[in-house]
C-alpha positions in Angstrom: 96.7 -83.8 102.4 93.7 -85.8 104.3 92.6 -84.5 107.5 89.9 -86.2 109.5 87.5 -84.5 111.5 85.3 -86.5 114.2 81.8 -85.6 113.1 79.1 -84.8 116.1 75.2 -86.5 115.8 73.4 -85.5 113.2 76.4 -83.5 111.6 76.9 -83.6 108.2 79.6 -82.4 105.9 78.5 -79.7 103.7 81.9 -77.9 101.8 85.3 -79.2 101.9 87.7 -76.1 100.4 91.2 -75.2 99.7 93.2 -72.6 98.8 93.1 -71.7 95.2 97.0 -71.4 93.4 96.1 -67.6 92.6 95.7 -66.9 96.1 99.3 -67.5 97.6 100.6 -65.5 93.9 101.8 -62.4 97.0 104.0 -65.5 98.4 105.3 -66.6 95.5 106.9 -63.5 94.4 109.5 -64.0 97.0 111.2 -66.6 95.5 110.9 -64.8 92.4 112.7 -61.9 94.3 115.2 -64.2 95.9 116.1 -65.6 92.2 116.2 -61.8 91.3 118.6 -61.3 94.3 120.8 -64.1 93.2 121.2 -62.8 89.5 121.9 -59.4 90.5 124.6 -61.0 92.5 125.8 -62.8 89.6 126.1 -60.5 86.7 126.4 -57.0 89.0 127.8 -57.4 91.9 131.2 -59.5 91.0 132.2 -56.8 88.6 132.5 -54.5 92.1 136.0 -53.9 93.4 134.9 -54.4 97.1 135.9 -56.7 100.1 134.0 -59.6 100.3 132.7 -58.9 103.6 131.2 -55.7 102.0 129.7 -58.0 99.4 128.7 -60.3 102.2 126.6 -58.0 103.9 124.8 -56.4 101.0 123.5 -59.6 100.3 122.4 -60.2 104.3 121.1 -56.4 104.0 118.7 -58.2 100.7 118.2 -61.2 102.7 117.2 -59.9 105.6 114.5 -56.8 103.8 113.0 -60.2 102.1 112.5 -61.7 105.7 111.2 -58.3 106.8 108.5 -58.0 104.4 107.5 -61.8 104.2 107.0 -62.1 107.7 104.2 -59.3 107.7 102.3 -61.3 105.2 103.2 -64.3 106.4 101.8 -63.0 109.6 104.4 -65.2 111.3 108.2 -64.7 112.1 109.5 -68.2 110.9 110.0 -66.4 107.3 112.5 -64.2 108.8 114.2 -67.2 110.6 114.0 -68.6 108.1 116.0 -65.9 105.7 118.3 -65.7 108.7 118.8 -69.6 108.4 119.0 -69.4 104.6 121.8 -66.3 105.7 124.5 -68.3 108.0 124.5 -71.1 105.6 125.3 -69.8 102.6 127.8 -67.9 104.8 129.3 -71.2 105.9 129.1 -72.8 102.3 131.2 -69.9 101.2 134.1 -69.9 103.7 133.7 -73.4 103.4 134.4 -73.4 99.4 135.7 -70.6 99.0 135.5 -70.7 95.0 134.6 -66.9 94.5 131.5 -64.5 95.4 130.5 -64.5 91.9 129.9 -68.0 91.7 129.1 -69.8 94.9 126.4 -67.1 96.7 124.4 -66.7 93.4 124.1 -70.5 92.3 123.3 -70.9 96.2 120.8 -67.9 96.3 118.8 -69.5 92.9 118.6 -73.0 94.8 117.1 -71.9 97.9 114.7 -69.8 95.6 113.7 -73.1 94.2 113.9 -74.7 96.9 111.4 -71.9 98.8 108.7 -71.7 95.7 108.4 -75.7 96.6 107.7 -75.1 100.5 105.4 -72.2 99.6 103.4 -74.8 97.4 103.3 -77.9 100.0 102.6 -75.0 102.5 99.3 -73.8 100.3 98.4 -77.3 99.8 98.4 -78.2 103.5 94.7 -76.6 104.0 92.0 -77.6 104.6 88.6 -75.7 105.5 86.0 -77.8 106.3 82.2 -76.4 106.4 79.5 -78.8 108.2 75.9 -78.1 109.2 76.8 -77.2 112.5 80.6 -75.6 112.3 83.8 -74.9 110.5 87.1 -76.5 110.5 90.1 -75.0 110.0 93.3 -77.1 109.3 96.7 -76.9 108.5 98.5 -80.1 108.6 102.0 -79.4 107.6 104.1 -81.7 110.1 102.2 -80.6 112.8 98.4 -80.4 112.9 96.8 -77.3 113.7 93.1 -77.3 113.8 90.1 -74.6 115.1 86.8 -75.2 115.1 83.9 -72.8 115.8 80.2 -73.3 115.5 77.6 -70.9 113.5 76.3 -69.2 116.1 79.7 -68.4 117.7 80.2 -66.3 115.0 79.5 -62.1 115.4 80.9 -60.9 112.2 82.0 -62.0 108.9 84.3 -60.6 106.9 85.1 -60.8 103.5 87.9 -59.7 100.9 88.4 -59.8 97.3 91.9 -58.4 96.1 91.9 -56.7 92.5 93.5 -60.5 91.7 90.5 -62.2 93.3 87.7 -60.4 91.5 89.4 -60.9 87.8 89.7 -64.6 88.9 86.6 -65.2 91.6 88.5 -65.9 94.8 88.9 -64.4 97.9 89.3 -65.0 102.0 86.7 -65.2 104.4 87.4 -64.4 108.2 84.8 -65.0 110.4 85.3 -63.3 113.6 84.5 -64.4 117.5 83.4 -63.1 120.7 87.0 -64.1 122.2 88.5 -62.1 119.4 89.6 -64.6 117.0 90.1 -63.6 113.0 91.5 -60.5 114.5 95.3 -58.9 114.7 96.8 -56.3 116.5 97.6 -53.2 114.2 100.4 -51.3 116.3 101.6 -48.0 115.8 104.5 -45.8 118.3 105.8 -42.4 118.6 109.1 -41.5 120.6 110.9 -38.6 120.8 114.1 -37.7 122.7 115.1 -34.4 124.6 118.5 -34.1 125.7 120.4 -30.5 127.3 123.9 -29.0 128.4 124.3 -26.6 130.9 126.7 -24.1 130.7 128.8 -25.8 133.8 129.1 -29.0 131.6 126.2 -31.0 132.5 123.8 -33.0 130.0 120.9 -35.1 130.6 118.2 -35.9 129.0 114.7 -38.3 128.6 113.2 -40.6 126.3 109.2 -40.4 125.7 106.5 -42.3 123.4 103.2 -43.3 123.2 101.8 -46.2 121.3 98.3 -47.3 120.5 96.8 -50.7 119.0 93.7 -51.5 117.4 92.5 -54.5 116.0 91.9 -55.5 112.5 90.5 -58.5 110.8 93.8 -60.1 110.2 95.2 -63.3 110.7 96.4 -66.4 109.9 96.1 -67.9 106.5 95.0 -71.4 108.2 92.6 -69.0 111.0 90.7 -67.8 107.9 89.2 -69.3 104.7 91.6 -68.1 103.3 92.2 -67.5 99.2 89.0 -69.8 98.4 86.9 -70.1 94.8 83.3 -69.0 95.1 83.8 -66.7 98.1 80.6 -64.9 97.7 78.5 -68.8 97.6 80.6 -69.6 100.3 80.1 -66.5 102.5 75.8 -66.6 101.8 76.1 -70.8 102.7 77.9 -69.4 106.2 75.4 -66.4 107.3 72.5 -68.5 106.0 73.9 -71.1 109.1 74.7 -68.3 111.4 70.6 -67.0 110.9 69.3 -70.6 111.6 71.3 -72.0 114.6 71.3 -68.1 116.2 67.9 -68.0 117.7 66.4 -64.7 117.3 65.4 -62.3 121.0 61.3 -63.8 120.7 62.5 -67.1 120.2 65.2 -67.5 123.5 62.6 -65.3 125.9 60.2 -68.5 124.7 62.9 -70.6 125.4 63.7 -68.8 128.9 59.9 -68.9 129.8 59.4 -72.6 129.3 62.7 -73.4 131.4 61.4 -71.5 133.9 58.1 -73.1 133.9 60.2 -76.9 133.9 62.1 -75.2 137.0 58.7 -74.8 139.0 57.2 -78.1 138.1 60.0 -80.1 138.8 60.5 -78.0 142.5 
């Protein structure tokens, strides 16, 4: 897909990148579990002497752990929605039709699988990371654009990741980090506990407790990173050789501040 930027004076385009196929293989598995999902249904679950509302929510209860899991990859809740949405419709279909379990909810369950590996593949395909001489652009334009730009020197860390997949095939995801705290996610964790008591007269009570605590991780977004690229290791020396020359060293900006002062007094 063609995305535009508006290029500054003297800026230049340097790398245009994309997400490699290999990269999104962790979000294409669950299709391949939600064509699992529908063959179990199929050949297992028909044979079962159970209600169909028992049958009914087994499959939600898959459904619904799918959404769960995707959603934390994803990094986004629209896969659970999305699950949820693929849930009440095949629900309806069903009533609807009425044909049998073993037939409708399986054929149904394979389609969607199809039809989810496809959005998967446009969604992959809708990035765009675009490196000039003086920033990077990050795009997704799927529907909707979403774009975030940063220069060189508004960068205080960089971080980079291979997976076990991405040094067999040479890609991996760069996530360059900010001072306002973008390339980062929150990494939660609670504790609760309950105490409850009867008296001997007959009276209870009782109080819930917890504690949480956060802390943030270089996680986000697969259009807020460089996500799943080819030659991350060029790619990642081309960025912190920009971040060394357009971040002027300490020497260089008390110069700087010197000679403004110096323009200050003359011009007063």
């Amino acid at each position: 897909m063609t995305t535009r930027i508006q290029l500054a004076s003297g800026e230049s385009v340097e790398k245009v990148l994309y997400p490699c196929p290999l990269s999104f293989f962790r979000f294409y598995v669950f299709p391949l579990m939600l064509l699992v999902w529908g063959i179990i249904m199929r050949f297992y679950m028909g044979d079962f002497s159970i209600s169909i509302i028992y049958k009914l929510g087994l499959w939600w209860i898959g459904l619904l752990a799918m959404g769960y899991i995707g959603s934390y990859f994803f990094v986004t809740k629209s896969f659970f929605l999305s699950m949820i949405g693929i849930g009440i419709l095949g629900s309806l279909i069903y009533f609807r039709t009425s044909p049998g379990f073993s037939t409708v909810i399986p054929l149904y369950t394979t389609v969607m699988a199809g039809i989810m590996f496809l959005v998967i593949d446009i969604y992959r395909r809708s990035h765009k990371y675009i490196l000039t001489n003086k920033r990077i652009v990050l795009t997704r334009k799927l529907g909707s654009l979403e774009k975030r730009s940063f220069t060189y020197d508004n960068i205080t860390d960089l971080r980079t990741h291979k997976s076990f997949l991405g040094r067999l095939c040479a890609f991996g995801t760069i996530t360059p980090i900010t001072p306002s705290g973008f390339g980062l996610g929150a990494d939660k964790s609670f504790a609760a506990g309950i105490f409850s008591y009867r008296s001997k007269k007959g009276l209870q009570g009782g109080f819930v407790g917890g504690s949480g605590r956060e802390q943030n991780l270089p996680r986000t977004k697969t259009y807020y990173e460089l996500f799943g690229i080819r030659d991350v290791d060029d790619v990642a020396e081309f960025i912190e050789e920009r971040i060394q020359k357009e971040k002027p060293t300490p020497h260089i900006k008390d110069g700087v501040d010197v000679l403004e002062d110096i323009r200050d007094q003359l011009q007063g």
